[in-house]
C-alpha positions as YAML, in Angstrom:
chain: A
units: angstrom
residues:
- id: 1
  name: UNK
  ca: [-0.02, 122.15, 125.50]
- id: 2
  name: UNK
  ca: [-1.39, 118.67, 126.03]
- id: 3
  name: UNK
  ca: [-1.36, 117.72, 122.22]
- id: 4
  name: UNK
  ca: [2.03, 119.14, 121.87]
- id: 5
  name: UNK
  ca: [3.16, 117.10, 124.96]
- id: 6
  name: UNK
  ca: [1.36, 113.67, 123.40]
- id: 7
  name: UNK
  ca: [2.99, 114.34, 120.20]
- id: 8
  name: UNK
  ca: [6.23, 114.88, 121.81]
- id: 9
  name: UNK
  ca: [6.20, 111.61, 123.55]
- id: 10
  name: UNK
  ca: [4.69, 109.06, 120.94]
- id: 11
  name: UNK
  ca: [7.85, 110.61, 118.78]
- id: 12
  name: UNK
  ca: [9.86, 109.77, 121.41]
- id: 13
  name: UNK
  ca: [8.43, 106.20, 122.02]
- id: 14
  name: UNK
  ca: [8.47, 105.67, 117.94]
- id: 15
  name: UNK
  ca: [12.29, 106.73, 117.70]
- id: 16
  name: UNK
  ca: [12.92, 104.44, 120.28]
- id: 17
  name: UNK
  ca: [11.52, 101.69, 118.69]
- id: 18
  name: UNK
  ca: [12.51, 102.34, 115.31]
- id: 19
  name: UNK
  ca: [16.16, 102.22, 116.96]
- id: 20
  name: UNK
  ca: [15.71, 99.26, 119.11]
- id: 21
  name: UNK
  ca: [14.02, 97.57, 115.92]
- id: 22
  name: UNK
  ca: [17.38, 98.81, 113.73]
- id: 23
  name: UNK
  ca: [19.79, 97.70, 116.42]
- id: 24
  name: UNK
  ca: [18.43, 93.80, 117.63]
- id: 25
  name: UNK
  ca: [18.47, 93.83, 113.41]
- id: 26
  name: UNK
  ca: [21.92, 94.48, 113.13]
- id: 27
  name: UNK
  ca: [23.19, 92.65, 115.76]
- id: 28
  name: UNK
  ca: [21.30, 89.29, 115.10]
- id: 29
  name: UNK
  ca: [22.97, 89.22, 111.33]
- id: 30
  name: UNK
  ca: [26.20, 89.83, 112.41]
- id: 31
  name: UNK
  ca: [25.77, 87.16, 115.07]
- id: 32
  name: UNK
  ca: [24.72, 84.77, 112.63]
- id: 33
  name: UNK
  ca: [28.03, 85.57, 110.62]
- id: 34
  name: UNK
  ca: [29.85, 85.10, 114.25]
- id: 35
  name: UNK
  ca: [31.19, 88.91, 113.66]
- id: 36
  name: UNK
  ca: [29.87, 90.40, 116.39]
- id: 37
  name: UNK
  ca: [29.49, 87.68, 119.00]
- id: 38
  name: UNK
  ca: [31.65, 87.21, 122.11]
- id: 39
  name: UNK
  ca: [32.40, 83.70, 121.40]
- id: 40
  name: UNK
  ca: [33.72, 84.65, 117.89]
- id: 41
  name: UNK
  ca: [35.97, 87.36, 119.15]
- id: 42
  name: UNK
  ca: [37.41, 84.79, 121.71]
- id: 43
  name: UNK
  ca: [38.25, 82.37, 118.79]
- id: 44
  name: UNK
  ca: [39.19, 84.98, 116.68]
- id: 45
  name: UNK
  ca: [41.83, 86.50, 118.87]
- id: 46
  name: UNK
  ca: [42.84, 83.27, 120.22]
- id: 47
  name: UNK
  ca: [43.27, 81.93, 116.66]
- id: 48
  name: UNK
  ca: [45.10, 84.85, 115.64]
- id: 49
  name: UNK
  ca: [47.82, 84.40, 118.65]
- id: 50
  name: UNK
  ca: [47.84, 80.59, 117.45]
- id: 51
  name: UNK
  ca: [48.45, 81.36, 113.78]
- id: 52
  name: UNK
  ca: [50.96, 83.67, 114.21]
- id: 53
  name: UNK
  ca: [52.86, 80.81, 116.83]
- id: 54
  name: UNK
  ca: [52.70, 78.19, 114.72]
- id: 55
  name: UNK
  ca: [51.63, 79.00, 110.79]
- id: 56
  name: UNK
  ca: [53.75, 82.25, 110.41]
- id: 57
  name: UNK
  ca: [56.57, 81.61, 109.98]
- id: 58
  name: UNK
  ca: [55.95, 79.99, 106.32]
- id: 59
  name: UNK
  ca: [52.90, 81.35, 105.31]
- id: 60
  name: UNK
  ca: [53.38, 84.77, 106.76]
- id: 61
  name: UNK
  ca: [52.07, 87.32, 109.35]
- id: 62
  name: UNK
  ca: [50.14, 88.76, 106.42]
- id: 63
  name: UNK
  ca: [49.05, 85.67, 104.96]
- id: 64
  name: UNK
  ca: [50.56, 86.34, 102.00]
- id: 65
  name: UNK
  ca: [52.92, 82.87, 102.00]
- id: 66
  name: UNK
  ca: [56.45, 83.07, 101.31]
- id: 67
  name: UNK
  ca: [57.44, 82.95, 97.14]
- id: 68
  name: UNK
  ca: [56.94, 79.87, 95.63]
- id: 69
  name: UNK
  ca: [57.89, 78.21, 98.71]
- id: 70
  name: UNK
  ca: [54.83, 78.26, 101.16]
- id: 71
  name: UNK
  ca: [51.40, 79.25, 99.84]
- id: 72
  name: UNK
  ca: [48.95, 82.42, 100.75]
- id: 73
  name: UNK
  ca: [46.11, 82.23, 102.67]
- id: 74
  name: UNK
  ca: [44.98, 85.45, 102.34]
- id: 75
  name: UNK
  ca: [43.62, 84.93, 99.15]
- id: 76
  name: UNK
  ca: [43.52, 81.27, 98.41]
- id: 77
  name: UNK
  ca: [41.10, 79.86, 96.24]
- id: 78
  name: UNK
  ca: [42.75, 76.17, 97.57]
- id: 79
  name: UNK
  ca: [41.33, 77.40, 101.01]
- id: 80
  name: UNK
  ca: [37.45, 78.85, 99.87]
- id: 81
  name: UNK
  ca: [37.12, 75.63, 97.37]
- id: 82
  name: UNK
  ca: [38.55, 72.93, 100.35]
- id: 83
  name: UNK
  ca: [37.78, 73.69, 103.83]
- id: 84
  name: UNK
  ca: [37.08, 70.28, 105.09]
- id: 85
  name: UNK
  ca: [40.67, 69.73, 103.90]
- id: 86
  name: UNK
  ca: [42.69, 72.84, 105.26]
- id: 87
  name: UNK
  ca: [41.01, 71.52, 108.42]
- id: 88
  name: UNK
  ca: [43.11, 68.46, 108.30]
- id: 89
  name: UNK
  ca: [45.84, 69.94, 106.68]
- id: 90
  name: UNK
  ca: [45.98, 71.94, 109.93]
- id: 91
  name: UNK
  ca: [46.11, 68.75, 112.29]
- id: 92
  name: UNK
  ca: [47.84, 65.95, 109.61]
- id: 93
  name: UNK
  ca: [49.75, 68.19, 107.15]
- id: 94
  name: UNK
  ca: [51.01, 67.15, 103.66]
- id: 95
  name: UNK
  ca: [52.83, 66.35, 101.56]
- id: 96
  name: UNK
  ca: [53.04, 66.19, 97.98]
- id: 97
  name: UNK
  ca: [51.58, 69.26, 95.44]
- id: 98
  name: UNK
  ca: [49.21, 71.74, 96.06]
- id: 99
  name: UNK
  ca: [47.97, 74.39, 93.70]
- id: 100
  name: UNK
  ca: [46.71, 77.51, 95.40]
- id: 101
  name: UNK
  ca: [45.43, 80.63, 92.91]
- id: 102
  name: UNK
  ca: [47.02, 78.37, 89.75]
- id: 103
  name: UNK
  ca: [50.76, 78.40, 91.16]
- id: 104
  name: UNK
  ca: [51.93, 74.89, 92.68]
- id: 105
  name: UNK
  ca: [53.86, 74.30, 95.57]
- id: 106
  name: UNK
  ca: [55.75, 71.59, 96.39]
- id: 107
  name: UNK
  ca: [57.03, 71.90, 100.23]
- id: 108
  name: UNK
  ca: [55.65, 69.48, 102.77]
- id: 109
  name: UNK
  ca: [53.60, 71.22, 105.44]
- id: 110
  name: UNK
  ca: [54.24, 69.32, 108.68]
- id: 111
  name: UNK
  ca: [50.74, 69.10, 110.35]
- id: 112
  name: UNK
  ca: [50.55, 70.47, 113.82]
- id: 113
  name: UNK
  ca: [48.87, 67.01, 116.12]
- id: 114
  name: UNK
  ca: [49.10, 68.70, 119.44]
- id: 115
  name: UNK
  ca: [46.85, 70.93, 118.51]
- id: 116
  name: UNK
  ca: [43.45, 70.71, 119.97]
- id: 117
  name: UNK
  ca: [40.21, 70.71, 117.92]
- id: 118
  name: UNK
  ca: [38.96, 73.84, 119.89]
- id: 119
  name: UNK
  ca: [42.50, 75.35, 118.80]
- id: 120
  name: UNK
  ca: [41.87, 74.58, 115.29]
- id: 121
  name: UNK
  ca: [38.69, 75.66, 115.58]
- id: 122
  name: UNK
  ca: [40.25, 79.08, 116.63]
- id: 123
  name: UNK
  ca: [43.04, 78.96, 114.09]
- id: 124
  name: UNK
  ca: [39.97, 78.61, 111.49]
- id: 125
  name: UNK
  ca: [37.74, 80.88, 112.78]
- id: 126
  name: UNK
  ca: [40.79, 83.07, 112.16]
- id: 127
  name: UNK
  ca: [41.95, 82.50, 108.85]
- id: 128
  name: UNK
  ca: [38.75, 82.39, 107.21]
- id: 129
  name: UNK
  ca: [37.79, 85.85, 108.84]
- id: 130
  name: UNK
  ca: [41.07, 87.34, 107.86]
- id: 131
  name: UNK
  ca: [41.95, 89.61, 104.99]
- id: 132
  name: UNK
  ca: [39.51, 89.17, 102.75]
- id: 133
  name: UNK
  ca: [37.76, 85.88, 103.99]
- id: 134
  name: UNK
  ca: [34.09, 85.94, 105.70]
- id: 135
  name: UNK
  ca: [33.15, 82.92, 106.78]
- id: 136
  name: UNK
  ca: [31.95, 83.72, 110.84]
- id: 137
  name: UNK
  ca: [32.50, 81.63, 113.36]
- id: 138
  name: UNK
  ca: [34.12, 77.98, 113.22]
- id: 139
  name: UNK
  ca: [32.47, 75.85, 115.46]
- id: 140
  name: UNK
  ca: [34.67, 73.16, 117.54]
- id: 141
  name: UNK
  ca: [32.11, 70.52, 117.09]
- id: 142
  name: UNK
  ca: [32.24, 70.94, 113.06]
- id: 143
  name: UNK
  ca: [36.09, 71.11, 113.08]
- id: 144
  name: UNK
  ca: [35.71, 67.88, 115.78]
- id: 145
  name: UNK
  ca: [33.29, 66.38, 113.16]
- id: 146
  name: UNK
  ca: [35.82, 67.04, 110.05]
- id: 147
  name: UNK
  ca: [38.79, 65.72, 111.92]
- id: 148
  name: UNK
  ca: [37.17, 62.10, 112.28]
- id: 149
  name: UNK
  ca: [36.65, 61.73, 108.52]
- id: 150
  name: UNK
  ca: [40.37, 63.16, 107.72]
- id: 151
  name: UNK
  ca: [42.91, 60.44, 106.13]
...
């Protein structure tokens, strides 16, 4: 009865630290990704709210962009090739062409300056964890750092 009882609880003891083991593995890569932090679900959510008050309306609930007139960012190849730059495009805007997925459009995007870099740094952290983007967590001080060098 003893042996049975020893067996039983080593088993025990090795299941829980098998699952412990599988758990603090899972959970530490998804943190580095910023998927399953608290801080990325803050920016995420906020950054969603943000988006939809102030990017919307021309590029879409969905992302998708509107036609020819406003561009996707769903799936934009502009966006995964040019971060630094959809950073500022966020705060400065533009105007003049832009090619996203081999289509140009020509609209000026007003740029929105009230924004603050922690809000950009939300409406990132949004975008590029949206449909199919994957990028985890944008920092404030990297969006802070971008925003000095913009033109």
């Amino acid at each position: 009865m003893n042996k049975t009882r020893g067996f039983g609880l080593t088993f025990a003891v090795s299941i829980l630290i098998v699952t412990s083991a599988m758990i603090t593995s899972c959970t530490n890569r998804n943190e580095k990704n910023g998927g399953s932090s608290i801080k990325f679900k803050q920016y995420y959510i906020q950054g969603e709210q943000l988006f939809v008050r102030h990017c919307s309306n021309c590029h879409q609930k969905n992302g998708q962009g509107l036609g020819r007139l406003y561009p996707p960012v769903d799936k934009s190849d502009f966006m995964e090739k040019n971060f630094e730059e959809t950073i500022c495009l966020i705060r400065n805007g533009r105007n003049g062409e832009l090619v996203v997925n081999g289509k140009s459009f020509n609209q000026p995007m007003p740029g929105i300056s009230s924004l603050t870099d922690l809000e950009i740094a939300e409406i990132a952290t949004y975008i590029y964890n949206s449909w199919e983007h994957r990028r985890g967590i944008v920092e404030v001080k990297s969006v802070s750092s971008i925003l000095e060098k913009c033109n």
